[in-house]
N, C-alpha and C positions, 0 to 999 in steps of 0.2 A: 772864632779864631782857629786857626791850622793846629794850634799846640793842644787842644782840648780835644781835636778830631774831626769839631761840629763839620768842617768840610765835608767827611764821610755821609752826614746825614741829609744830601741831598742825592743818595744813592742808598737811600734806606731799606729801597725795595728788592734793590740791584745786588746785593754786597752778598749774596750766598747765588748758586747756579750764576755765574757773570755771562759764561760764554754758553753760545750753544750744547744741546745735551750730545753731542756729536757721538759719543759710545754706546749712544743707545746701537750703534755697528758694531761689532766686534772690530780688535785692528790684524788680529791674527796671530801665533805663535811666532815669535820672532822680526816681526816685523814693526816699521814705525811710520803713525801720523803726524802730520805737521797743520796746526789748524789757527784761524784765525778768525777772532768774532768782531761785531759793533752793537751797538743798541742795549737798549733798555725798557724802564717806565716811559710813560708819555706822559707831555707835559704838553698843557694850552701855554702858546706862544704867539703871542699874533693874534688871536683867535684860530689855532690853527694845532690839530695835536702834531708832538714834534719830540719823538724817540730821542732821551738822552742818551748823548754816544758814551757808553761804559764799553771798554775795548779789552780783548784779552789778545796774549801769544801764547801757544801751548805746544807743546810736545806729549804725544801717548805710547806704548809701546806693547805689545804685546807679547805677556809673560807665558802663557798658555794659548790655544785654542779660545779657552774658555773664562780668563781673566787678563784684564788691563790696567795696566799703570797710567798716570799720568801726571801732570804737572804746568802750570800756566803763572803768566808776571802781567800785570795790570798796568797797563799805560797810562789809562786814563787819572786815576789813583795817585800815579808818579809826577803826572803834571800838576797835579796841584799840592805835590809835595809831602805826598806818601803812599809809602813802599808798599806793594802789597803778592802777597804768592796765594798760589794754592797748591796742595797734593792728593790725587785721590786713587779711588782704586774703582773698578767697576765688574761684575761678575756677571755672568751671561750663564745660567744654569739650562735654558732652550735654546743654546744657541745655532743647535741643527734649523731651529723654525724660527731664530731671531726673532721669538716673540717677547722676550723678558730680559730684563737687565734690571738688577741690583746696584747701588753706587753708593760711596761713603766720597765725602771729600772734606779735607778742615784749612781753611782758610787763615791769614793770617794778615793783619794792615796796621802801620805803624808808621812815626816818623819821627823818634826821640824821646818827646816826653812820653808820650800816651801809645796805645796799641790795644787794640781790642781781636779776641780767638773769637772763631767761628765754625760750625759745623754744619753741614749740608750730608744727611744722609736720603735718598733719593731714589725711586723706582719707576721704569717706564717700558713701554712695551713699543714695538715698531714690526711693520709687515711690509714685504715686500709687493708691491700693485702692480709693478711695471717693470720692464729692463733698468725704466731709467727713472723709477721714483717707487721713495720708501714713503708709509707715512707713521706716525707715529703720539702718540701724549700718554703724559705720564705726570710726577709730583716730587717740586722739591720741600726739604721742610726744614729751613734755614733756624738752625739755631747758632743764640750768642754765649758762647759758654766762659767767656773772661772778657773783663777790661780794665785798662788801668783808670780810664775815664768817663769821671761822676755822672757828666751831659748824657754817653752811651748809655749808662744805668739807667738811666729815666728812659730813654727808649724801648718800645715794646720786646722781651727777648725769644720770642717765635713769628715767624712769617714765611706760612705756609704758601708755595705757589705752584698754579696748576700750568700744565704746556702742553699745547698740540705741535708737532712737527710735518713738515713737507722735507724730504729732502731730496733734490736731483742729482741725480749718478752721468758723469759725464765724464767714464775711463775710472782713471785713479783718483778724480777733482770729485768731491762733492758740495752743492749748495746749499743750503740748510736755511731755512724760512719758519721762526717760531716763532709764533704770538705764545703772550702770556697772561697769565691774570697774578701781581705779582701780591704777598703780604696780604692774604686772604685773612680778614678779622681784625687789621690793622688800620687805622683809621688816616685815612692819606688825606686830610684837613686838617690835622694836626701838625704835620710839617710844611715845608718849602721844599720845593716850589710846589704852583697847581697842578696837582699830576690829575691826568684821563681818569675817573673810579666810578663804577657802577653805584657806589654803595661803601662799598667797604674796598682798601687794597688801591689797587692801583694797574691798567693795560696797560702791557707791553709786547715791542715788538724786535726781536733778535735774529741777526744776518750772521748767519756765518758761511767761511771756506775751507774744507779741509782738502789734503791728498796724502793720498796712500804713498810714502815716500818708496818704499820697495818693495813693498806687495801689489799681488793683483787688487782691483777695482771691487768694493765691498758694498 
């Protein structure tokens, strides 16, 4: 039932990093991104694996050169009738050589009775290869740090996931194409649906688009 959350728990894998890791870019001092993801885990469907669409809308801004805000609202979450945000922050301490990025983000999903916090603090590195392609992996490492709800409690409260990134530069538009390996140590036999898993965890695979609303092309 929706009132308990269990709905959340078929995005068990999904529910920390949603969207693409899109600030592994810097967005620039003063300037704002406007970004939007799809995808997820994979589930056999059909006989067929088939990317749960977990969707975000976000907004980032940049504070410095060298640090970013940002902020995203969960659609997919909302259609099944709960609300969900995230805020995070993201620091780029090389970001002359855009080789590193630092991130915190803490998540929050609710719909009346219950709601459960979340934290995602996360590191990733990206190089530029081409004019027009960055690549990039890195690690997020989702953790659950409140819920009002008992069902969530029984859920594992870390999953760890690793990401490679591609991303195409075309102007101010960027493509972003990351597979992932999501809830590494988390046993994805244990819930619903069948998700894709080596072993342990569960592949995935995340589409995002971002642009540079006022800055130059990053």
């Amino acid at each position: 039932m929706i009132c308990d959350l269990r709905i959340l728990a078929i995005f068990l894998f999904a529910l920390c990093g949603c969207g693409t890791t899109q600030l592994l870019r810097p967005v620039g001092a003063g300037q704002t991104r406007a970004s939007v993801s799809l995808g997820g885990p994979l589930i056999v469907f059909g006989g067929a694996p088939v990317a749960l669409p977990v969707s975000t809308l976000g907004l980032a801004h940049g504070v410095t050169d060298s640090l970013d805000v940002h902020g995203d609202l969960h659609p997919t979450a909302a259609a099944f009738g709960v609300a969900g945000l995230d805020l995070g922050v993201a620091w780029h301490p090389l970001r002359r050589r855009r080789a590193l990025t630092l991130g915190f983000d803490a998540y929050g999903f609710g719909n009346g009775p219950d709601a459960v916090l979340l934290a995602d603090p996360w590191i990733g590195g990206q190089a530029r290869v081409a004019p027009w392609l960055s690549l990039g992996a890195g690690a997020h490492l989702g953790l659950r740090v409140a819920t009002t709800s008992s069902y969530q409690r029984g859920l594992t409260p870390v999953a760890p996931t690793l990401f490679l990134q591609a991303a195409f530069h075309l102007g101010r538009t960027t493509i972003e194409v990351e597979p992932r390996w999501y809830g590494i140590g988390s046993c994805a036999d244990c819930t619903a649906p069948d998700y894709l898993s080596p072993g342990t965890g569960a592949l995935g695979l995340v589409l995002g688009l971002s642009y540079d609303v006022n800055g130059a092309a990053r």
